[in-house]
N, C-alpha and C positions, 0 to 999 in steps of 0.2 A: 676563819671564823669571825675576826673582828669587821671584813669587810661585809659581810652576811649581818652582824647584828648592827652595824652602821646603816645599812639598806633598809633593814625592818624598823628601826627606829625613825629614817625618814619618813615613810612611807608613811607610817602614823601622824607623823608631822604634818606630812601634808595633806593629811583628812581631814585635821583638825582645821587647819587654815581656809581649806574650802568653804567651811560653814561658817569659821566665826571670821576670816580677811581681817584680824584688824594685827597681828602680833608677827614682827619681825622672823623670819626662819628661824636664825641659827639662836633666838631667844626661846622660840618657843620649842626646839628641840633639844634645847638643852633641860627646859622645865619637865618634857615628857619623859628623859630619860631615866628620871626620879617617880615616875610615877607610874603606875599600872595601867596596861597595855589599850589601847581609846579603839575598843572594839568598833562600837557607833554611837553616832548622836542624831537626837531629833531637834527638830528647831521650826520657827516660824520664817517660811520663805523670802516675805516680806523685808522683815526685821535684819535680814543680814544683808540689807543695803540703805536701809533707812529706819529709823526709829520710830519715825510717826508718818502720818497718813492724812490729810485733810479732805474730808467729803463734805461736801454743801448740801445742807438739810433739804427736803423738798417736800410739797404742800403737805401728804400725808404719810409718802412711805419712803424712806431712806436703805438702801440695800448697798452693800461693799461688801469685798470677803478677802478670805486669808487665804495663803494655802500650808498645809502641815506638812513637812520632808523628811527623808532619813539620808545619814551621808553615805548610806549605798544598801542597796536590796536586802531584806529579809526573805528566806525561806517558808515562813508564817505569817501572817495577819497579825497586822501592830496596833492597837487601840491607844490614840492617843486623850488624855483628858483635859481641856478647854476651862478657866474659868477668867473671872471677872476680875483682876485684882487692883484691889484698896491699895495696897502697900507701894505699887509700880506708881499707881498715880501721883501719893503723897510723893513721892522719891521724885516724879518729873517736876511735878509745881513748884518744887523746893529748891532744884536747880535751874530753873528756867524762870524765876519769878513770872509764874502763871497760876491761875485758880480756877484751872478747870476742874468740873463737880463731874461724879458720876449721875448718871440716869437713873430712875429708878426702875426696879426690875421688867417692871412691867412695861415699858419701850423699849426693851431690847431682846432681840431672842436671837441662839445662835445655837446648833449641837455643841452640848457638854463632852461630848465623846466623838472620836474621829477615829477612819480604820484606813490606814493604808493596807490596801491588796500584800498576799506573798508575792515576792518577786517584783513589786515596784517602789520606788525613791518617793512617790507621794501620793496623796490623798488627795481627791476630788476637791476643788474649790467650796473653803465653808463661808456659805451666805452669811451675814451681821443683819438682820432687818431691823432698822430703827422708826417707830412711830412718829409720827412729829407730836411735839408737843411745845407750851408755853414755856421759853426758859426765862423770861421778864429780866432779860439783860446779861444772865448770867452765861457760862461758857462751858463747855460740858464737851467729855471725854469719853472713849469706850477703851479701856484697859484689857486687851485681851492675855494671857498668859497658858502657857505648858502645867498643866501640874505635875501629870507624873504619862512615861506612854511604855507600858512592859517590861518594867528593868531596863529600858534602857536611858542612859544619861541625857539630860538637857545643856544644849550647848549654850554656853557660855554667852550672854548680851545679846542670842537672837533666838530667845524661847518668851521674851513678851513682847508685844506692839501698840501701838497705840492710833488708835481712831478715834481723830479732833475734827467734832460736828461745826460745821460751818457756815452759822445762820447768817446771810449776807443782810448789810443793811442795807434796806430796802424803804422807804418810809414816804409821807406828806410830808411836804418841805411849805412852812410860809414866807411869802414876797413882803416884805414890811417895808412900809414907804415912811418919808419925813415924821409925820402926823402921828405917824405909831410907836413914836417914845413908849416906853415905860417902863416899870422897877418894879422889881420883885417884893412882896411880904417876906414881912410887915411893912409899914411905913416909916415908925419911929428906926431910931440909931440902933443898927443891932450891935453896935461893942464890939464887934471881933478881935480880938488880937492873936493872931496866927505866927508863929517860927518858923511854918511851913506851909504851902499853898502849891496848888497848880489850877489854874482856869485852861482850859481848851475848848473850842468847837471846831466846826466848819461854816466857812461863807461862802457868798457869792456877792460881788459888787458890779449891778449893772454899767456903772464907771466910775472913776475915779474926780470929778467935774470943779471940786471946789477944797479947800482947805478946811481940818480940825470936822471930819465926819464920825464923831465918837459912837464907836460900838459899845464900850463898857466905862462907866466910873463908877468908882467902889467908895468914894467920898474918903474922910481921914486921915491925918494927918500924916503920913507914910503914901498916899494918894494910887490907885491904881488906874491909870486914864489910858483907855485906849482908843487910837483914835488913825482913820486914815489921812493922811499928809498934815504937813506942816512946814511955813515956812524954813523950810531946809536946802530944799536940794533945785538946779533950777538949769533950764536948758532953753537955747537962744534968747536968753533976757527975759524968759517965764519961768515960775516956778511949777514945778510940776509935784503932783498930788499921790501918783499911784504904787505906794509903801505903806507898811503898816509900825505909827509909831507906839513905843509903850512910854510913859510917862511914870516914874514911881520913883521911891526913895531920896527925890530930889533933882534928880537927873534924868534919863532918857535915853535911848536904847531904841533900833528901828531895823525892816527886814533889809537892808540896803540902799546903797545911792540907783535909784533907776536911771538914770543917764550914763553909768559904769553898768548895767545889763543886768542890774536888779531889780525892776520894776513889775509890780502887779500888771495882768491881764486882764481885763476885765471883761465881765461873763464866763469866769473860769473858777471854779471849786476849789478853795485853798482850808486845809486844816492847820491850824494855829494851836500853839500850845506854849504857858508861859510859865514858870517854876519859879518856886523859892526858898531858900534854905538861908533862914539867918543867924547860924554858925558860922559860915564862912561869907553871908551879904551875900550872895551871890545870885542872882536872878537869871535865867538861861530862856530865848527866843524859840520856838519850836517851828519850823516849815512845815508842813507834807511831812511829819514823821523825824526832819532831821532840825538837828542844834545847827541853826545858823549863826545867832548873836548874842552876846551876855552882857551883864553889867553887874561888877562888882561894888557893893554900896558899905558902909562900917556894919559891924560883924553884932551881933545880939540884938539888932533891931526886929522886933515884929511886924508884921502887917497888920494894920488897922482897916477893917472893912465895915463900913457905917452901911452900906446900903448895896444891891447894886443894880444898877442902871443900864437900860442900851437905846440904842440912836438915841440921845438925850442930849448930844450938843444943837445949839440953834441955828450951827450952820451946813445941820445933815439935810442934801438936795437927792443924794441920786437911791433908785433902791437899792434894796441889801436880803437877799436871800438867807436863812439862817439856821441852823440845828444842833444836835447835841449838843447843846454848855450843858460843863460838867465843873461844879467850882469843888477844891478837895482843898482836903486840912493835910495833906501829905506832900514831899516833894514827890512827885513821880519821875522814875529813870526813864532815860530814850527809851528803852528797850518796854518799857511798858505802856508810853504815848504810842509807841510805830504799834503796838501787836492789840493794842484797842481803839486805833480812831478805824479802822475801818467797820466793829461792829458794836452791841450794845453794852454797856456795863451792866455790874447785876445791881438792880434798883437799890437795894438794903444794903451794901456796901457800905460801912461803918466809918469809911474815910472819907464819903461822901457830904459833901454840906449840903447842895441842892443838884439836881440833875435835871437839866429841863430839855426830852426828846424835841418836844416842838414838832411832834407829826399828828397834833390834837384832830385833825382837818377841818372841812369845809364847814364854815356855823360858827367857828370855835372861837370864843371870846375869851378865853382864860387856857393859855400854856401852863400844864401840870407841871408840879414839882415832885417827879415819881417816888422821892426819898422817903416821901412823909412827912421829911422837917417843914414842910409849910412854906415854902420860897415860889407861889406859885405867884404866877405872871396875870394880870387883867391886861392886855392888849388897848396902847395906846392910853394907859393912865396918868400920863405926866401929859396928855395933853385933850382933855375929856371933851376940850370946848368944841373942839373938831365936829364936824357931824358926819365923818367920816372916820373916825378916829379907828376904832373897832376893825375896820375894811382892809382883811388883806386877801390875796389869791396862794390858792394853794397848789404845786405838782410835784408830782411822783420822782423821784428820784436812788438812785442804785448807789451805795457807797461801794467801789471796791476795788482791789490792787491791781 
């Protein structure tokens, strides 16, 4: 008799394990043998191998589906019911620092109700069709969940799923040459003093050709200057140019020695991202998504940002391709630079100071500052005398992993 209800006890055991694969054997049969008998379970097929799903939105109709299971055949028709749930989402955004938003109802349709046949383990593939619509930066989720399917139980961490829409950035990119300095509104001092900051974009540097090619200065006495090469680093008796140095706090910080096999490409798409936290002084270098370099400076200093600036040193010769600056009163984690340079921020983003896409296109004499705060850009205003000043070229380009 013992070896009889040892048998029936596995057996259970190992039903339960099929659907939900995450809990040790002899853990979770020891858990079941306390508990009442795990006739069956339904679940989301998907979900018992992965938690989330990423489909890439397209022009107007976006379609992915799920499928609904049982952990073994009913004799009757099992109706399961489908809804949209709030609560899975805030629960994912909250450990994943993510802030994807739901859709509103009316871009997403999918049956509420779902029948598995008598006599089969699952139900026909259920369609998700998503409209396309304007998300103006923001990042949006489709929460799908189990509510209830005939008395019978929902298995445990795979009865919700999650489908993360995937607007690739895709955009106008401007070529901005020497002539095309210029700085963001207002003109006067804006005063900032920040405890926390992070500036990021993406570039492109047609080459590397000469010394101190300043993409950004922020003026102030805390200084944020950035700038491609500097007399640093130097190979058979020249110095070479193709790094990106940051200048701030006093001291200085860059992406590596390029003669040691850290050197820029040039004509190659680099996203940059630069942090800081002045509790512990600390400023962190961003590559492509990862922490290359830091610099630790004394501890309770703010940043002071008076203004800010790009191509604005006198000694920028070569072009420079340019998108997304995104300057923030927050430190942002790796983990939240890597899972947004490749698509849009949500405009209204309250952490935001100025966000400039830079995909105005062709015509376009003034880069928006989508925020609203008014940081918008006139093209080529730190050097108006130009009679080219204004003149840049615009092309298409795909941001993606």
């Amino acid at each position: 008799l013992k070896e009889e209800r040892k048998y029936d006890m596995n057996r259970k055991t190992l039903l339960k394990l099929i659907v939900l694969g995450m809990l040790p054997i002899v853990q979770t049969a020891c858990e079941n043998a306390q508990n009442a008998a795990i006739e069956n379970l339904v679940y989301i097929n998907e979900a018992a191998s992965a938690k989330t799903k990423e489909v890439t939105m397209q022009d107007e109709m976006t379609r992915t589906s799920v499928t609904i299971r049982l952990a073994r055949a009913m004799d009757q028709d099992v109706t399961a019911e489908l809804f949209l749930d709030k609560d899975a989402l805030e629960s994912y955004n909250r450990k994943n620092e993510t802030s994807y938003k739901l859709p509103k109802a009316e871009y997403v349709s999918f049956p509420e109700k779902v029948t598995i046949a008598a006599g089969s383990v699952s139900a026909d593939p259920v369609n998700i069709d998503i409209k396309s619509f304007e998300t103006e930066g923001a990042q949006y989720a489709i929460p799908i969940s189990i509510k209830k399917a005939d008395g019978i139980d929902k298995a445990e961490g795979s009865s919700n799923f999650m489908v993360v829409l995937v607007k690739p950035l895709k955009q106008l990119v401007p070529k901005f040459h020497p002539y095309n300095a210029m700085q963001a509104a207002p003109e006067g001092s804006w005063g900032m003093s920040l405890p926390n900051y992070t500036l990021e974009w993406w570039c492109k540097m047609s080459a590397f050709s000469t010394n101190n090619q300043a993409i950004f200065n922020s003026g102030g006495s805390t200084e944020l200057y950035i700038r491609f090469g500097d007399l640093v680093y130097s190979s058979g008796g020249r110095y070479v140019y193709n790094f990106l140095q940051i200048k701030t706090m006093g001291s200085q910080f860059d992406t590596g020695d390029p003669t040691a096999g850290n050197g820029l490409e040039a004509n190659e798409w680099y996203h940059f991202a630069i942090t800081y936290d002045a509790a512990t002084g600390t400023s962190l270098l961003y590559k492509n998504g990862t922490q290359i370099a830091s610099l630790v400076s004394a501890t309770g200093q703010p940043m002071i940002i008076d203004k800010l600036q790009m191509l604005s040193s006198a000694e920028f010769r070569d072009a420079c391709e340019m998108c997304q600056v995104r300057l923030w009163k927050v430190t942002r984690s790796a983990n939240q630079i890597k899972k947004g340079m490749y698509s849009e921020v949500e405009y209204t983003n309250q952490d935001l100071i100025l966000y400039l896409p830079m995909n105005d296109g062709e015509g376009a004499t003034t880069l928006h500052d989508v925020t609203g705060n008014g940081h918008d850009v006139e093209i080529g205003n730190l050097k108006p005398s130009s009679p080219n000043h204004a003149d840049v070229t615009w092309e298409t380009y795909t941001f993606a992993q």
